[in-house]
C-alpha positions in Angstrom: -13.2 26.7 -9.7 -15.4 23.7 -9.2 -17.2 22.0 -12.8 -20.8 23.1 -12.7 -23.3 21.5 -10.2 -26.8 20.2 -10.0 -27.3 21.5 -6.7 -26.8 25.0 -7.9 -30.2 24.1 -9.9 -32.7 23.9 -7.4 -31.3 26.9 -5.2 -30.3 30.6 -5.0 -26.6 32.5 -4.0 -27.0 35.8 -2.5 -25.2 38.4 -4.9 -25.3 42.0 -3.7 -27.1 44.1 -6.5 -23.5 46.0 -7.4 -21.2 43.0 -7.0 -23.4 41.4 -9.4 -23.2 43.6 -12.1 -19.5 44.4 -11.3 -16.9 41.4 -9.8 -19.9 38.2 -10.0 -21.6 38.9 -13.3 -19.4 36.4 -15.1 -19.1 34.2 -12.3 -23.3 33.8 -12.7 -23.1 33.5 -15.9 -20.4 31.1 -16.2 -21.8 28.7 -13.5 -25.4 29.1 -13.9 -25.6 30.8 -10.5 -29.5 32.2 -9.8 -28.8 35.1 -7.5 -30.6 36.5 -4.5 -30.0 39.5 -5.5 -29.3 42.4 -2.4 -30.9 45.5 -2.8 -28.6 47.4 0.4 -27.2 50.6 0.1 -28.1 53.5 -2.7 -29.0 51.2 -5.8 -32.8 51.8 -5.0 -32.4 55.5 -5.3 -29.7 56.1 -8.1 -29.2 53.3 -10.1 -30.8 53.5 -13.9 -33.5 51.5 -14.3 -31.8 50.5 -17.8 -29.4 48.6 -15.8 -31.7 46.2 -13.8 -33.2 45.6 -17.1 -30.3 44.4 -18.4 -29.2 42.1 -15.8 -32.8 40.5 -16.1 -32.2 39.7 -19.8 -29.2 38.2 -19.2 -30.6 35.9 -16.7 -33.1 35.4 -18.7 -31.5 34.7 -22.1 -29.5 31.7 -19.7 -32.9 30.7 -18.5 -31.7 31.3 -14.6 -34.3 33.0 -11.7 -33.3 35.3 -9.0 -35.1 36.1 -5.9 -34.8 39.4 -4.3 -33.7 40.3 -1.3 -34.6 43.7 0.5 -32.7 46.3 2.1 -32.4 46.4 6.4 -30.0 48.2 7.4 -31.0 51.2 9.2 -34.4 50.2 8.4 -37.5 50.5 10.7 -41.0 49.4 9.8 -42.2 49.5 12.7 -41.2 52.7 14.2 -43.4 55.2 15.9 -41.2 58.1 14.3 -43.6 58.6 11.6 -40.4 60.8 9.7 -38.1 57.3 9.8 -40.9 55.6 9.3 -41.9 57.5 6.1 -37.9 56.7 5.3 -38.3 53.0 5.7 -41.6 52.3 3.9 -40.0 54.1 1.1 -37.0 52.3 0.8 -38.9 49.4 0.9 -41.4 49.9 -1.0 -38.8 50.8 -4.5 -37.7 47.1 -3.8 -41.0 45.7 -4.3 -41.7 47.8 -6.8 -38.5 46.2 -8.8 -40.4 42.5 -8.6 -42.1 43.8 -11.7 -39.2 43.7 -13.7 -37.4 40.7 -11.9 -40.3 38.6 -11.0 -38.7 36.8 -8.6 -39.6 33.5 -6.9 -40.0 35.8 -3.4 -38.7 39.0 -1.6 -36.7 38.8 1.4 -37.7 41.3 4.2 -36.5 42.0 8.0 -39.2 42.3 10.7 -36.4 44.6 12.5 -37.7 43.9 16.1 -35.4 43.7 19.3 -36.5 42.7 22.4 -34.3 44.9 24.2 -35.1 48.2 22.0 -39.1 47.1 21.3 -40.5 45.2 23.9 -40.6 48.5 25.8 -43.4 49.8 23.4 -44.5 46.6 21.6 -48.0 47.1 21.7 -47.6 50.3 19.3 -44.6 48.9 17.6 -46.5 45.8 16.6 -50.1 47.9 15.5 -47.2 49.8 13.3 -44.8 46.8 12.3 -48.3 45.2 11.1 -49.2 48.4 9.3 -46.6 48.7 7.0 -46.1 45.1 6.3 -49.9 44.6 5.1 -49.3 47.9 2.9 -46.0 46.1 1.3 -48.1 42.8 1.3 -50.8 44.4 -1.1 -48.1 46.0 -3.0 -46.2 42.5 -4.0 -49.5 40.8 -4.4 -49.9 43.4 -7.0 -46.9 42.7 -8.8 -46.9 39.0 -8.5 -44.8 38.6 -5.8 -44.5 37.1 -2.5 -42.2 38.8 0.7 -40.7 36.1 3.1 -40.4 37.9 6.5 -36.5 36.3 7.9 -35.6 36.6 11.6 -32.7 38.4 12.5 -32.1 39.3 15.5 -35.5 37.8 17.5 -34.4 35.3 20.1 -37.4 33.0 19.5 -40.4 32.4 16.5 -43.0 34.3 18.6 -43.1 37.5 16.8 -42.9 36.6 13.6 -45.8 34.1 14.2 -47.7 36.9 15.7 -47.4 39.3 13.0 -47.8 36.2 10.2 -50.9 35.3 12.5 -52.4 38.5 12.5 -51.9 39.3 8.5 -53.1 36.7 7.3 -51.7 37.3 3.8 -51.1 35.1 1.2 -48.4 37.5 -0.4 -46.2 37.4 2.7 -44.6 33.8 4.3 -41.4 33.4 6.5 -37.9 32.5 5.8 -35.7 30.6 8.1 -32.1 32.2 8.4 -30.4 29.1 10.1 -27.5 31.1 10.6 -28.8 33.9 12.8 -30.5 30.9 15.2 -27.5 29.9 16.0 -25.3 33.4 16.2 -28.3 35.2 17.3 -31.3 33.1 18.6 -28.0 31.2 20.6 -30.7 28.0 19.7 -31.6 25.3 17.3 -33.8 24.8 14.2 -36.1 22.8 16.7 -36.8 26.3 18.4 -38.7 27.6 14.9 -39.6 24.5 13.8 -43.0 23.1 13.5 -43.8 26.6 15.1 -42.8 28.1 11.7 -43.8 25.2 8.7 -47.7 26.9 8.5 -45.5 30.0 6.7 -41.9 28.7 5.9 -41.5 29.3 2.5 -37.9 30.0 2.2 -34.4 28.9 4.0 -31.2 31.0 4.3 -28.2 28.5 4.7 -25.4 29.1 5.9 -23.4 28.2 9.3 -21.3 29.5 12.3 -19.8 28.8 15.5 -22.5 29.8 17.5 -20.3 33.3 18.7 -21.0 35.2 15.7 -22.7 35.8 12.3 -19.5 34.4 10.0 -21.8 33.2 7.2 -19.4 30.2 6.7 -20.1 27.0 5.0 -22.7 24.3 5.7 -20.7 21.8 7.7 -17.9 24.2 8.8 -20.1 25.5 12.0 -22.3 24.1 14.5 -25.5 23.8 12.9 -27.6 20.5 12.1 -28.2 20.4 8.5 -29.1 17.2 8.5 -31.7 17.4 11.1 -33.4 20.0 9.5 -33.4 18.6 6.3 -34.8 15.1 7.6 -37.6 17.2 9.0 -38.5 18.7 6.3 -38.6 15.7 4.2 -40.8 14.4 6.5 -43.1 17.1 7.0 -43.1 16.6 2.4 -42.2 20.9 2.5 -39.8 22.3 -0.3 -38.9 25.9 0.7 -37.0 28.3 -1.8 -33.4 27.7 -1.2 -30.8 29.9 -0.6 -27.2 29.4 0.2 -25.3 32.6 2.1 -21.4 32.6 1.6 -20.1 35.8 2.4 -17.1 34.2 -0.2 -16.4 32.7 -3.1 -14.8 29.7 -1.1 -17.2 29.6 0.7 -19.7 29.3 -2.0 -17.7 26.1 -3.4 -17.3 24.5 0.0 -21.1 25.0 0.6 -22.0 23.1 -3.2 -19.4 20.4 -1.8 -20.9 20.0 1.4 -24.7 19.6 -0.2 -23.3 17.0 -2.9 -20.9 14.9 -0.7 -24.6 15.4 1.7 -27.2 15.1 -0.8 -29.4 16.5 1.6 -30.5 18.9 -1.0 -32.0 16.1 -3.3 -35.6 16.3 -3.9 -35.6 20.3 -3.2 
């Protein structure tokens, strides 16, 4: 394993909620990892709430934040099934309700709109997507917290600026997944970006060939770090930072990459 490194200071690692208190506990703890910390799967329904107690103490007793990241899969806030959509703001709503005992720097949320599935109904998908998104806005307002909307599978920025548009919230801001604009998007950063900067408050990093979501190191795909980077240095905007390995080499090639880079510096 790599000595400890300053990058790891000024940004987040995503850590599924049960790899982090299973496999990656010590691995946090050892390297001073703050985790994004994925709330998928059953954890919102049957885990004790003793346990994400204790995992906050021990971040906090090594002075380390987290940021949370919200279930999507199978998710849909926006639905006009009021029984799934009863479902989904649940689900939801139990990982906001967590940010009282994390606090976390932001909560990570999914718009969940296709064009191929949505834009059949949009008008009724939107009045609903912007429903349940000013509900959960309120909600993490109330705690202290802020959600960060992330594009997933949208093709270009114009849904997520129409729904930030419309809310108007300061609890809710947007978070660039670089990664899905090239796998998913099939674009660049240029695409979101100055569309994006009046809510960008957080970036997802992590990089691929342009064929499919492989979550691979920055600098091992196709995407311009350094581009984006040298925008935002320009434009004087420091998002929350958050690097996406889907491995633990990953992880170390990614800190590499940003050192040998130093395009992290000042963030």
């Amino acid at each position: 394993m790599p000595p400890r490194s300053n990058v790891l200071q000024g940004c987040f690692v995503n850590a599924p909620w049960y790899d982090l208190k299973g496999r990656l506990l010590d691995l946090v703890l050892e390297y001073r990892l703050q985790p994004e910390i994925g709330l998928e799967g059953t954890c919102l329904y049957d885990e004790d709430i003793g346990e994400f107690t204790r995992i906050k103490k021990l971040l906090d007793d090594r002075g380390l934040q987290c940021t949370l990241h919200a279930p999507f899969i199978d998710l849909a806030p926006g639905s006009l099934d009021p029984y799934i959509l009863a479902k989904s703001q649940d689900k939801l709503r139990r990982a906001i309700k967590l940010a009282a005992i994390f606090q976390p720097r932001s909560i990570v949320c999914h718009l969940q709109y296709e064009e191929n599935k949505h834009g059949y109904f949009f008008d009724r998908w939107l009045a609903q997507s912007l429903a349940t998104w000013r509900m959960l806005a309120d909600q993490a307002a109330a705690v202290g917290a802020r959600i960060m909307l992330e594009n997933t599978y949208e093709t270009t920025p114009d849904i997520h600026r129409m729904v930030l548009t419309e809310l108007q919230h300061p609890a809710i801001g947007f978070c660039l997944d670089v990664g899905h604009v090239t796998a998913f998007a099939r674009g660049s950063w240029q695409d979101w970006l100055p569309a994006m900067l009046p809510w960008l408050g957080q970036l997802h990093l992590h990089d691929n060939s342009g064929q499919k979501d492989q979550h691979l190191a920055p600098g091992l795909g196709s995407f311009d770090f350094p581009g984006l980077f040298h925008f935002l240095k320009q434009q004087d905007c420091h998002p929350i930072i958050t690097l996406e390995p889907h491995s633990q080499e990953d992880l170390w090639q990614a800190i590499a990459y940003f050192e040998r880079t130093g395009l992290l510096t000042g963030f």
